[in-house]
C-alpha positions in Angstrom: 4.9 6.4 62.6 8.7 6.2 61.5 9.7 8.5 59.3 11.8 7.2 56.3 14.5 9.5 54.6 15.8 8.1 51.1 19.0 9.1 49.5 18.4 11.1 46.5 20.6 8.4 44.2 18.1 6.1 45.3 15.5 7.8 44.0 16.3 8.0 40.8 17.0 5.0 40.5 13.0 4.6 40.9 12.1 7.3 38.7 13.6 5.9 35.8 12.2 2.8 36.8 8.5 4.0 37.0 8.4 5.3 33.5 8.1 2.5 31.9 5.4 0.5 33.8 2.7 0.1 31.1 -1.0 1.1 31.0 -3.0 -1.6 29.0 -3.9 -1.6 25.7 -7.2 -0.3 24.9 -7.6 -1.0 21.2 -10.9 0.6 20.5 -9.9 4.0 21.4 -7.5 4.3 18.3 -11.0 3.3 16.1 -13.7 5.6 14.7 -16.7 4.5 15.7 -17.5 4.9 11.7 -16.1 3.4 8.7 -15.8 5.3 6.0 -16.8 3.7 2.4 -14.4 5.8 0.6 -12.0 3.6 1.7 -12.7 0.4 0.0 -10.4 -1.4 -1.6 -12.6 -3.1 -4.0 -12.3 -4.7 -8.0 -15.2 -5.2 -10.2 -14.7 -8.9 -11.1 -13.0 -10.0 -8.5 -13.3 -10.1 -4.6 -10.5 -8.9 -2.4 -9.1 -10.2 0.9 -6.1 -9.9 3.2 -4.6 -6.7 1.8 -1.2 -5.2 3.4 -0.5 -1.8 2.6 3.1 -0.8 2.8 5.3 2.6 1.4 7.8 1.7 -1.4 10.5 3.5 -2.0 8.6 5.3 -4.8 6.6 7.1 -2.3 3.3 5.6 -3.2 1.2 3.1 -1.4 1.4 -0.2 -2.1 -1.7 -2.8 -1.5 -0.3 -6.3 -1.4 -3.6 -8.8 -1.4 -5.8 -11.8 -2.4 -8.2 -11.5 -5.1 -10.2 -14.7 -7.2 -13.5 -14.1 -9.8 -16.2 -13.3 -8.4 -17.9 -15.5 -10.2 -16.3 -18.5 -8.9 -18.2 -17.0 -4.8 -16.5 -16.8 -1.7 -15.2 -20.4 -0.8 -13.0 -19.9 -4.9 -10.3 -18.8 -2.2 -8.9 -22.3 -1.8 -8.9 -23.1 -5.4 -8.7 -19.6 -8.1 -6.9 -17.4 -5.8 -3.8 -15.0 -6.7 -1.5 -12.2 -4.5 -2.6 -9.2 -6.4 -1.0 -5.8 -6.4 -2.2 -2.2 -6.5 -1.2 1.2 -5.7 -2.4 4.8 -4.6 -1.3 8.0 -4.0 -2.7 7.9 -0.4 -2.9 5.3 2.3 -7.1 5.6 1.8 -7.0 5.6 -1.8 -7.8 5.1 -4.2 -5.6 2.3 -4.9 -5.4 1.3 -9.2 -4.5 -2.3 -9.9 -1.3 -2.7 -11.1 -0.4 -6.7 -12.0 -0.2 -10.1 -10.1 2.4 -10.7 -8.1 2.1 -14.8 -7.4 0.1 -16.0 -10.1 -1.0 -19.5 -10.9 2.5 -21.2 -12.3 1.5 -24.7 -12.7 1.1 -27.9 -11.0 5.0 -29.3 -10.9 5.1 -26.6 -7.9 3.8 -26.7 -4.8 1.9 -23.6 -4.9 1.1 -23.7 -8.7 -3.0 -23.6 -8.4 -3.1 -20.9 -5.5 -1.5 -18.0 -3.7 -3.8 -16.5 -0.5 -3.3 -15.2 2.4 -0.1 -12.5 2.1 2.0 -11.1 5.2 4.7 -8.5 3.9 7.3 -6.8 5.9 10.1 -4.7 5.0 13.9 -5.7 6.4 16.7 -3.8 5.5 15.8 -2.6 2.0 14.3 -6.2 1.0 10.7 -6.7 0.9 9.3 -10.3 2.3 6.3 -11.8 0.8 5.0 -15.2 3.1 2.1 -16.6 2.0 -0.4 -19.8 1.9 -0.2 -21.4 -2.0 -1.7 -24.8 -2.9 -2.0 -26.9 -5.8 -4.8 -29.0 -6.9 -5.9 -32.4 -9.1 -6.7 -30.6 -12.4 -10.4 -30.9 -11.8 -11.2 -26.8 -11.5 -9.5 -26.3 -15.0 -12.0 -28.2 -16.5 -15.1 -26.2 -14.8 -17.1 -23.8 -16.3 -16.2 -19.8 -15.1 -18.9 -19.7 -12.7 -18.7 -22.9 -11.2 -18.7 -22.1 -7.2 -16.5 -24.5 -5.4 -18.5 -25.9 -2.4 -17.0 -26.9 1.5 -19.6 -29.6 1.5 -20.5 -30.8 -1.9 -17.0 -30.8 -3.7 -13.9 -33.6 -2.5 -12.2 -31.5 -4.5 -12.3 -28.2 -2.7 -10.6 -30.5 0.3 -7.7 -31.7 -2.0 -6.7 -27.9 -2.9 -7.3 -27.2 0.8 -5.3 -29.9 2.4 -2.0 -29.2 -0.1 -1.6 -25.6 1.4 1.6 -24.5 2.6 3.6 -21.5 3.3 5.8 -20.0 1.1 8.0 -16.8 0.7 8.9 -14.5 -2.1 11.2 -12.0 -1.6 11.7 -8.8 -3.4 13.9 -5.7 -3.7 11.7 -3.3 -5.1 7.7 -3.3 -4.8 7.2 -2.5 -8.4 10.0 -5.1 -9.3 10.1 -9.1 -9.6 9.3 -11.4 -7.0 11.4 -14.6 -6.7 9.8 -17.3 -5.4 10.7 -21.0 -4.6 10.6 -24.3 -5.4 10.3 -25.8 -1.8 7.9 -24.3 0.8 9.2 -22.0 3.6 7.0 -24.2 5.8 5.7 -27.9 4.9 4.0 -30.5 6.5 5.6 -32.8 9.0 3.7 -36.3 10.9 0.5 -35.4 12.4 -0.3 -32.2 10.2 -2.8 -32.4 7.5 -1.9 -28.7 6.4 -0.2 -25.5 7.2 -1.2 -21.6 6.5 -1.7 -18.3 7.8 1.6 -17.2 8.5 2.0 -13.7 10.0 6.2 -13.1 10.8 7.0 -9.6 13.1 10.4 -8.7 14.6 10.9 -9.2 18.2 13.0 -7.0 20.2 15.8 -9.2 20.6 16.4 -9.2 16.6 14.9 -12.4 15.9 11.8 -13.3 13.8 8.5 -14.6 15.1 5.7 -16.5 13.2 2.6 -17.4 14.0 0.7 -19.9 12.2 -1.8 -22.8 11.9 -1.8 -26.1 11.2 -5.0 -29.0 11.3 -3.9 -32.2 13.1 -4.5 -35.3 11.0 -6.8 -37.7 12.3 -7.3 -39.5 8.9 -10.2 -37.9 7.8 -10.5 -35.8 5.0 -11.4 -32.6 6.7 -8.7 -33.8 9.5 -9.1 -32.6 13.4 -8.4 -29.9 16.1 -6.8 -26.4 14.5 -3.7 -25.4 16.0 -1.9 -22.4 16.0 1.8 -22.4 16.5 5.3 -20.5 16.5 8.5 -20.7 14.6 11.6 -18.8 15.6 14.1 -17.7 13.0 17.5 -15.7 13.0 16.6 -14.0 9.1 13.3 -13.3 7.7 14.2 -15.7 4.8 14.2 -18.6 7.6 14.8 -21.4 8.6 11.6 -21.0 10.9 12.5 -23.4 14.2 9.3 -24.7 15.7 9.3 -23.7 19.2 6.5 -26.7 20.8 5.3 -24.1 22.4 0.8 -23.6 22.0 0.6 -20.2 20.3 -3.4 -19.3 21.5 -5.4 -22.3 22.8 -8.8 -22.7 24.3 -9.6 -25.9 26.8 -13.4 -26.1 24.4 -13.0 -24.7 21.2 -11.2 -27.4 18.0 -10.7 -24.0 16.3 -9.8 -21.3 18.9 -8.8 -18.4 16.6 -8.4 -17.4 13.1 -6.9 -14.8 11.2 -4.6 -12.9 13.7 -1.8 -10.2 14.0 1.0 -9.9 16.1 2.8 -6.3 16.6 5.4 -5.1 18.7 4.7 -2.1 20.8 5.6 -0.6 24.0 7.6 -3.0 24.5 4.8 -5.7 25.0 3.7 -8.1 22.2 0.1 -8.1 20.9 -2.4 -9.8 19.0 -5.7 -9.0 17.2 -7.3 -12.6 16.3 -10.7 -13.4 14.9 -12.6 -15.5 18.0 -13.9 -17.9 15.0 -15.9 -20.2 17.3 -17.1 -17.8 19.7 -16.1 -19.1 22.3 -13.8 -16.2 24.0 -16.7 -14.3 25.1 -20.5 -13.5 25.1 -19.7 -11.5 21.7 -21.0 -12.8 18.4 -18.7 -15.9 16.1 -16.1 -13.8 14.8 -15.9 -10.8 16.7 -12.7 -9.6 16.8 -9.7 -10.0 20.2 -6.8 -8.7 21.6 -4.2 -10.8 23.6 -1.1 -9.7 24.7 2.3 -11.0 25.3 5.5 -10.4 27.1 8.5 -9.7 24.5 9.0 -13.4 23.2 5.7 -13.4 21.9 5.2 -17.0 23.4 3.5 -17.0 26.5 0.0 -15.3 25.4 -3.3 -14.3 27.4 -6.4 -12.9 26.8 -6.0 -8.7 27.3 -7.3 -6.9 29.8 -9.0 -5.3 27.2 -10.4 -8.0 25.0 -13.0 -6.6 22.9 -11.9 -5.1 19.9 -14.6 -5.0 17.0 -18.2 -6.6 17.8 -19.0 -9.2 14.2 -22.4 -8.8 13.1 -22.2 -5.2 11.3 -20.5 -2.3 10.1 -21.5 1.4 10.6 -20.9 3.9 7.9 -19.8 7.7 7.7 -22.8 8.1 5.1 -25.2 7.1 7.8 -25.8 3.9 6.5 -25.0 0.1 7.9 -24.2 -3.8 6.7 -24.6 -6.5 8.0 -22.2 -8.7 7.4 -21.0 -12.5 7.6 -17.4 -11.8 8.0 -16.7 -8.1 9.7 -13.3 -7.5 10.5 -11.4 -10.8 8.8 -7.7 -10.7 7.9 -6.4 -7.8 10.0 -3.3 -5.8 8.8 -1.6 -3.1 9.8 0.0 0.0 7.2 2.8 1.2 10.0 5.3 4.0 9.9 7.8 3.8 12.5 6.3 0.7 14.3 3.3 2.6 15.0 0.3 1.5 13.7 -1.3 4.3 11.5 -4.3 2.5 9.9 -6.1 -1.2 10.5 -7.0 -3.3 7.0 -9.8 -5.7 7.2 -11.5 -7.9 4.7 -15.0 -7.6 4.8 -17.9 -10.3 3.7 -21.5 -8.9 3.5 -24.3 -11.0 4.7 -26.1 -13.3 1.8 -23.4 -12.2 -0.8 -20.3 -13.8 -2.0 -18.5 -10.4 -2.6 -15.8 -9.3 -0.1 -13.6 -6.5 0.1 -11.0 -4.7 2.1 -11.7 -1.8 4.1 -9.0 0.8 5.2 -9.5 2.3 8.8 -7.2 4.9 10.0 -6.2 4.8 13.2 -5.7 7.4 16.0 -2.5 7.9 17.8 -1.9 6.0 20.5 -1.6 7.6 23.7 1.7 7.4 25.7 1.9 4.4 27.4 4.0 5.3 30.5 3.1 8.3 32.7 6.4 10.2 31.6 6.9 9.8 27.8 5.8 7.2 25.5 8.4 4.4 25.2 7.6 4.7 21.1 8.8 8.6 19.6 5.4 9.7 19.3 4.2 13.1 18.5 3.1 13.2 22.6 7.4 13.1 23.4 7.1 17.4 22.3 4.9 17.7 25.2 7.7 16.0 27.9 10.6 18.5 29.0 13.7 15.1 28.3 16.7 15.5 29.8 19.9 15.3 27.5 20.0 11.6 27.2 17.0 10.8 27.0 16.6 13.3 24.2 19.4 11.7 22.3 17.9 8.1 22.7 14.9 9.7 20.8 16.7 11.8 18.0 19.3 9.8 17.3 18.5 6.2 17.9 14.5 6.1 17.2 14.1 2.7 16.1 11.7 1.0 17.9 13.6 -2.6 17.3 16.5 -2.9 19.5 18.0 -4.9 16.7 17.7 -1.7 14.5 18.8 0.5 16.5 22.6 1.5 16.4 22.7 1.9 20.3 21.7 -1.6 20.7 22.8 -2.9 17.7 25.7 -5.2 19.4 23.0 -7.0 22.2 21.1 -9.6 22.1 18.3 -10.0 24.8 17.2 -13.5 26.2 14.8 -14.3 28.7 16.6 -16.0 31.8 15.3 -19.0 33.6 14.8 -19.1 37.5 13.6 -16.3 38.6 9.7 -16.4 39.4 7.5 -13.5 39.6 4.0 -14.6 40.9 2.3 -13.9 37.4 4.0 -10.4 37.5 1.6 -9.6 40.2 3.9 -7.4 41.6 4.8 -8.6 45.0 8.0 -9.7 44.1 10.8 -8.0 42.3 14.1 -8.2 41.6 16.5 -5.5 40.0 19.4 -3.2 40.2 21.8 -6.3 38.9 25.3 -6.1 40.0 28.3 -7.2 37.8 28.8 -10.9 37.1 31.7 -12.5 38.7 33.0 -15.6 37.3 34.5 -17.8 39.8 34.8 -21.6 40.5 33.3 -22.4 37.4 30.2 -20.6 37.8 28.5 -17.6 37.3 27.7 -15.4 40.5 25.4 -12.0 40.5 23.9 -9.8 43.5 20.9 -7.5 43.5 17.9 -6.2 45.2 15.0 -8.9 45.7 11.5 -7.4 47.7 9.2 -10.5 48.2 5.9 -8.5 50.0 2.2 -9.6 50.6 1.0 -6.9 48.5 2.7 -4.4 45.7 4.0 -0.9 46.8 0.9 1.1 48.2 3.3 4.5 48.6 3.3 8.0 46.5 5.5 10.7 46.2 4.8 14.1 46.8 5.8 16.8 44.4 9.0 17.4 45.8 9.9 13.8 46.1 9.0 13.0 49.7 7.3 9.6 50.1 3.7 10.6 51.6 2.7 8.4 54.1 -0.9 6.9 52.4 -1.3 6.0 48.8 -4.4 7.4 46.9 -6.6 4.8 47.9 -6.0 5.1 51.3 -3.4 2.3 52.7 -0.9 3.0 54.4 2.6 1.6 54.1 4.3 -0.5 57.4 6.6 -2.8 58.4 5.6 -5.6 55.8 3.8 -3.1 53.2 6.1 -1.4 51.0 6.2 1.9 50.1 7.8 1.8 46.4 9.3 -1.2 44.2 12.9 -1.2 46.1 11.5 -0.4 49.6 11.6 -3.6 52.1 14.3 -5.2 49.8 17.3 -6.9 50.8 20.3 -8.6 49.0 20.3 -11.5 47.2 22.2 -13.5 44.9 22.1 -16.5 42.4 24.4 -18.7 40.2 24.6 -20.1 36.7 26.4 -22.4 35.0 25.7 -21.2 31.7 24.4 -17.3 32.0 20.7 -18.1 31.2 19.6 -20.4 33.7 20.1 -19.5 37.2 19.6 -20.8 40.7 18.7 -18.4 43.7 21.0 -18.9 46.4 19.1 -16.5 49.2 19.9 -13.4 50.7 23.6 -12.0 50.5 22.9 -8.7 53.1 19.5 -8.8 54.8 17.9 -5.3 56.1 19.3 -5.1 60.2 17.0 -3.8 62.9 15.0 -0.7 63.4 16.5 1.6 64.1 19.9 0.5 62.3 20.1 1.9 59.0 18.5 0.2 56.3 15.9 -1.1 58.5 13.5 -0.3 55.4 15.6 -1.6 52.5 18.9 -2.5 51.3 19.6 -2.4 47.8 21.2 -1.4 44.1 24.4 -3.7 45.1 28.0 -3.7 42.7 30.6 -6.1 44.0 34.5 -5.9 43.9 37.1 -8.6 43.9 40.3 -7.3 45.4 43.5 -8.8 46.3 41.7 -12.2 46.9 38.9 -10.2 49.1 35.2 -9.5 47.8 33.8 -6.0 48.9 30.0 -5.5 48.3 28.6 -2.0 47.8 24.9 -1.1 48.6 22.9 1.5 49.3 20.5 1.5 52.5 17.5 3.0 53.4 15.1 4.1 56.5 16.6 6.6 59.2 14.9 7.0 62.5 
């Protein structure tokens, strides 16, 4: 067999490359397999939903969360609810209620009957409330206290239902006031009966991401198909841009998910979303999902590791179990530098009408590279860094680019016209050159591998490429050894600098035995004295 011989530049270029290929997700390993009933969020009177924790800038923990009477049952949430607010020493609690933040104010505004469904994040010292409020006829102030609004006995549980909006309130101190506003962040347009359930995250390129539903009218009173949708906005106070774009669909279900996070994290988007119809799996209605992303948080599929919590029941630390109608509703995270340290859930027994949040702390996650966690996690002290890597960690260790002072002045955008077969990894492109401007367009050169099959080689401790992979195939003339081997130059054109047209190869690999018989790659180009001098480095010696 040939014998290849790489040029140590080359190499690293892979090395550094390799260290951030991600492992998937597996959710359930950060889980106890217990709960633990000493961290219940709970109030005598009233039942409890949708609760956020976050840390103010008191120290304490902060529970941000729906609550209505008890007395008025579970389905009161459209009509008596209010964004509650209580606080704790500790993340588990207990947590002591402190006041109301979005109480009932009246039925001139929009969200003067009803506040549900909170989402708070934190942004540069200011603290951003969304939420779902609604307004209704007047007919529930005229009910007795324990009059239980009904889905299929009162109209007027759908009028309070289909006024819901989103809203935000914005605040610059937990324990402070919360200014609200007299238009919603979100209203109705043609075609939508209602909107709600708006979750907002940061993506890495600086800008803000929601997520949230809508229920198409049809003309009927309970309207049509649920859809969940995106908005894109430049500040977390808005304007939210709808991007068109399907957030989760499924070809069967009219309601395909409910009650769903989005997170940032190793550089890959996430969401945990209630499968409300069942329809995802063989698991029971309501079990909880993971889907992933790539870092727009548009184009989403189920995970490779889907299951996340099993509905049906909860297991205790005390030895003890319910059963429950609603298991792991409302998911939040409380996070501490973009890691999530503890899941929230909202929790409905079976046969009651009492609900409450549960707090479950989470495990660290593991590293999700084979060198060092792309996240500063307490698994980076066990990774010998070089200098600058080192730096990157202690000195710039926000995990949002757009926080971060080394990548404070760039802005990331997804190009168009480059395809990737799914990311199956039998093509790739990398190693960029410099742009050149020239003739009105936009011109750049780097290393494209189109193969049958992804890399099969491995390196050997000392950096040698060893000849079989661990599974046992063996590399050739058409299966490559790493990402860059069998590449050749290529280049494409833009008119704009975010959609591009391949043009082909620039320099293709010569003939065995000519060097660079296995690749040709990492070009930089150079305009001189009206002449254009491309650089590359080559591969595969005899």
């Amino acid at each position: 067999m040939k014998k290849i011989k790489v040029g140590l530049v080359l190499m690293a270029l892979f090395l550094s490359t390799s260290t951030m290929a991600q492992k998937g997700l597996d959710f359930t390993k950060l889980l106890p397999e217990e709960w633990s009933k000493s961290t219940i969020i709970s109030e005598e009177n009233y039942n409890v939903w949708g609760t956020n924790i976050v840390k103010g800038k008191d120290g304490k923990y902060h529970a941000i969360y729906s609550r209505w009477p008890k007395s008025r049952g579970h389905h009161g949430w459209v009509t008596h609810s209010e964004i509650a607010h209580a606080v704790s020493d500790k993340l588990t609690g207990p947590y002591e209620f402190r006041n109301v933040v979005l109480p009932a104010r009246g039925k001139q505004y929009w969200d003067g009957d009803c506040t549900h469904n909170p989402h708070i994040m934190e942004h540069e010292g200011k603290y951003y409330l969304y939420y779902m409020g609604n307004r209704g006829s007047g007919f529930w102030d005229g009910t007795p206290a324990d009059r239980m609004p009904s889905i299929s006995d009162d109209e007027e549980w759908w009028v309070n239902r289909n006024n819901q909006r989103i809203g935000l309130a914005i605040a610059d101190d937990l324990n402070g006031d919360w200014k609200r506003f007299d238009q919603p962040l979100i209203n109705v347009v043609e075609g939508r009966k209602m909107v709600s359930t708006p979750v907002v995250s940061q993506r890495l390129d600086g800008q803000f991401l929601m997520t949230y539903k809508y229920v198409k009218d049809d003309g009927s009173e309970r309207g049509g198909r649920v859809v969940h949708v995106t908005a894109i906005s430049r500040e977390p106070e808005g304007p939210f841009v709808d991007t068109d774009i399907p957030f989760i669909t499924h070809p069967t279900a009219s309601f395909a998910i409910d009650d769903h996070l989005e997170w940032v994290y190793n550089g890959n988007y996430y969401c945990l979303a209630k499968d409300s119809r069942g329809v995802w799996s063989d698991h029971p209605e309501g079990s909880t999902m993971l889907f992933e992303s790539d870092d727009m948080g548009l184009d989403w599929k189920p995970a490779k590791n889907f299951l996340v919590i099993e509905a049906g029941e909860i297991k205790w630390t005390d030895g003890t179990t319910t059963k429950t109608k609603r298991t792991a509703d409302m998911p939040k995270f409380y996070m501490e530098d973009g890691i999530p340290k503890a899941l929230i859930v909202a929790v409905l027994p079976k046969d009651s009408e009492d609900s409450y949040s549960v707090v479950i702390p989470l495990k660290t996650p593991e590293p999700g590279t084979e060198a060092f966690p792309y996240q500063v996690t307490e698994y980076s002290d066990d990774y010998e860094l070089s200098a600058a890597i080192d730096r990157s960690f202690n000195q710039y260790p926000s995990h949002v680019n757009a926080e971060n002072e080394l990548y404070s002045q760039f802005r990331y955008t997804k190009l168009t016209g480059f395809d990737y077969n799914d990311g199956d990894a039998t093509v790739t492109r990398r190693d960029p050159s410099k742009i050149l401007f020239e003739n009105g367009k936009y011109y750049v050169w780097y290393t494209k591998r189109d193969t049958p099959i992804p890399p099969v080689g491995r390196f050997s401790n000392d950096y040698k490429i060893m000849e079989t992979s661990e599974d046992g195939l063996v590399w050739n003339d058409t299966i490559p050894t790493t990402d860059w081997d069998l590449g050749e130059i290529w280049y494409a054109t833009s008119e704009d600098g975010f959609h591009w047209e391949e043009q082909g190869v620039a320099v293709a690999r010569p003939a065995y035995p000519t060097p660079g018989w296995r690749a040709v790659a990492t070009p930089d180009i150079l305009k001189f004295k009206g002449k254009y001098y491309l650089y590359s480095l080559v591969s595969g010696k005899k």
